[in-house]
C-alpha angles and dihedrals in degrees: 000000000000124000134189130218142158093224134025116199112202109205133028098228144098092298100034090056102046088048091052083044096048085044109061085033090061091042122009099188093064115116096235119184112169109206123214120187087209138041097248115086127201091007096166094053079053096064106014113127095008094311088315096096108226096220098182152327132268089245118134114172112077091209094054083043091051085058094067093063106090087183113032104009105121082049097053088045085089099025078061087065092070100046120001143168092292089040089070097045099058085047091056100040095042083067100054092275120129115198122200140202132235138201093262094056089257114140120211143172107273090229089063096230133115081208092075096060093042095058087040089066092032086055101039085050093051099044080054094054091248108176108218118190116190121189090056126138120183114209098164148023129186139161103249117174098341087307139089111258097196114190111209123183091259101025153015114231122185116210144169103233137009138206118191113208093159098136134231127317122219082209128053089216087071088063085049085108084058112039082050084069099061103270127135115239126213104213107250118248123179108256107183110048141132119244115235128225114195100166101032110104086206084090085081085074092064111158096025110124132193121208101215118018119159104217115193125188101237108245093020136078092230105124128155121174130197127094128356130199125195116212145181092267099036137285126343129147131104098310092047096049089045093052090048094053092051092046097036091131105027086060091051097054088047090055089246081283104121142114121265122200129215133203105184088196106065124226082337106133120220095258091049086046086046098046086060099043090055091049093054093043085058097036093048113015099146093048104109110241101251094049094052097086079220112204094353092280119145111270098234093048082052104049077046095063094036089059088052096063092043093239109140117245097220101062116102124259095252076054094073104095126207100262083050090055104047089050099047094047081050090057093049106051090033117034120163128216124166115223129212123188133337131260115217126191099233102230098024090060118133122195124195105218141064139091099036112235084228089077091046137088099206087197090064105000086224116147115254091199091054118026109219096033121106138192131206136174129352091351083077117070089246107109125159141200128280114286118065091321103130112017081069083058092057097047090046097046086043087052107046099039088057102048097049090045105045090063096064093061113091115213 
């Protein structure tokens, strides 16, 4: 069966639906279908910041959000100047949907629910008159007589234009029907994952959190600081997820086996760690060590460390000898944990990789390989940090490739 339409829409997710919608709002006499190869839609938002959908950041300045793009981030400065973060709120806002802020900086819906967003866009496409087909995969794209012939499993469609917001692939063999087309492809490698910790004994602390941790890749400079969670199978949380976006493919070359070092305190020095070690041995020194709430640390993480370094816990605090304090600050500001492997949340996995930005003009995202066809969101080897991050990449690609395509179709 053969189908004609203005404008194909090649994935049905955060990206995909706010193309199709900017789109039909630029120019409401073009023909739109959005295609999705399965029969959920908008999967990621589903699940996206434990089922709340972290849409975007509070960040307001494009060239400090720019900074948060450890691929693609000098390229999506001035894409920023089209739709930005506050961009996304007024659209939101301007259909019936409230966004928050919390302390973080992370923006979500005030209902707390990803749903609400999900039936937002559903709803938008629908009002537009957005066609939306599940069930599609797509095995092939050519230019065939000045149109797309897409070859999907059930049927063939011709188009105009296209944009693909098909998402990343853990595999570059699922760029291979792009790549065909001329495109040069960046090799997919997992950003936002939690590092695993199979022989470290700190895993018996599971569910102990530190609010500011800085975490450091031993024998790089790659270095992020912020929360930090401990869990069953190792370390996760804010810090962690940052560090594995920045070193996305230096831990990939290094087999995810590699030495992390922690220090608990933060950005805190060893004199400024020091000064307030000495204080509360002269405020407290008869205060026994694992009743001093000592730097603010959770009980439990500090009696840990202490453990580690073999110094008894009960001993008062004018007990800890110098060679005991050295050591401990040591400990505390470098603590030293080996990592062996990743663990990834499934959907919610985000690859760095994919369409290079050399074959991309980021005023359009036209392709500048083959003319009429479009990109937007993680296709694109543009990925972010945890927080809103890219899930704003998404808004602002989707926006501005349907809006730039969408006027050269003449209705």
């Amino acid at each position: 069966m053969q189908q004609n339409c203005d404008i194909a829409i090649i994935g049905g997710g955060a990206a995909g639906f706010f193309a199709a919608i900017s789109c039909k709002t630029h120019n409401p006499s073009t023909r739109v279908t959005l295609y999705e190869k399965t029969d959920k839609l908008l999967a990621k938002v589903k699940i996206s910041g434990g089922g709340r959908c972290n849409v975007t950041h509070a960040c307001f300045s494009n060239s400090q959000l720019s900074g948060f793009y450890p691929r693609g981030g000098k390229q999506l400065k001035k894409a920023f100047s089209q739709f930005t973060t506050t961009d996304t709120i007024k659209w939101f806002e301007g259909r019936g949907v409230r966004l928050k802020t919390e302390e973080d900086g992370r923006m979500f819906p005030v209902t707390d629910s990803s749903q609400t967003i999900i039936n937002c866009l559903i709803r938008e496409a629908e009002k537009l008159g957005i066609d939306i087909q599940v069930h599609q995969t797509l095995l092939d794209i050519e230019q065939e007589n000045n149109k797309f012939k897409l070859r999907f499993r059930d049927n063939t469609i011709y188009a105009d234009k296209v944009i693909v917001a098909s998402g990343g692939s853990p595999k570059l063999e699922g760029f291979d029907w792009l790549k065909k087309l001329g495109h040069i492809i960046e090799p997919p490698v997992p950003s936002l994952f939690s590092f695993n910790m199979p022989d470290e004994p700190v895993k018996s602390l599971m569910g102990i959190s530190v609010e500011n941790a800085s975490i450091r890749i031993q024998g790089t400079k790659l270095r992020t600081e912020g929360a930090l969670l401990i869990t069953h199978w190792g370390m996760s949380g804010p810090a962690i997820l940052k560090l594995s976006a920045w070193a996305a493919r230096t831990l990939k070359e290094l087999d995810y086996s590699f030495t992390v070092q922690v220090n608990w305190l933060g950005n805190m020095n060893e004199d400024e760690a020091r000064k307030i070690l000495m204080e509360e041995i002269t405020a407290h020194p008869k205060r026994q060590l694992n009743n001093g709430n000592l730097f603010s640390l959770p009980n439990r993480l500090f009696i840990f460390l202490l453990s580690k370094l073999e110094i008894n816990p009960d001993i008062t605090m004018e007990e800890l000898g110098k060679k005991s304090q050295n050591r401990l600050l040591n400990t505390l500001l470098n603590d030293e944990y080996k990592v062996r492997g990743k663990t990834t949340f499934k959907e919610e996995f985000v690859t760095c990789g994919g369409i290079s930005l050399t074959n991309i003009s980021l005023d359009t995202m036209e392709s500048n390989i083959c003319p009429g066809l479009y990109f937007a969101g993680e296709v694109l080897d543009i990925d972010g940090i945890t927080g809103g991050f890219n899930f704003q990449a998404a808004w602002t690609t989707g926006f501005i490739a349907g809006k730039l395509l969408s006027k050269q179709i003449i209705g």
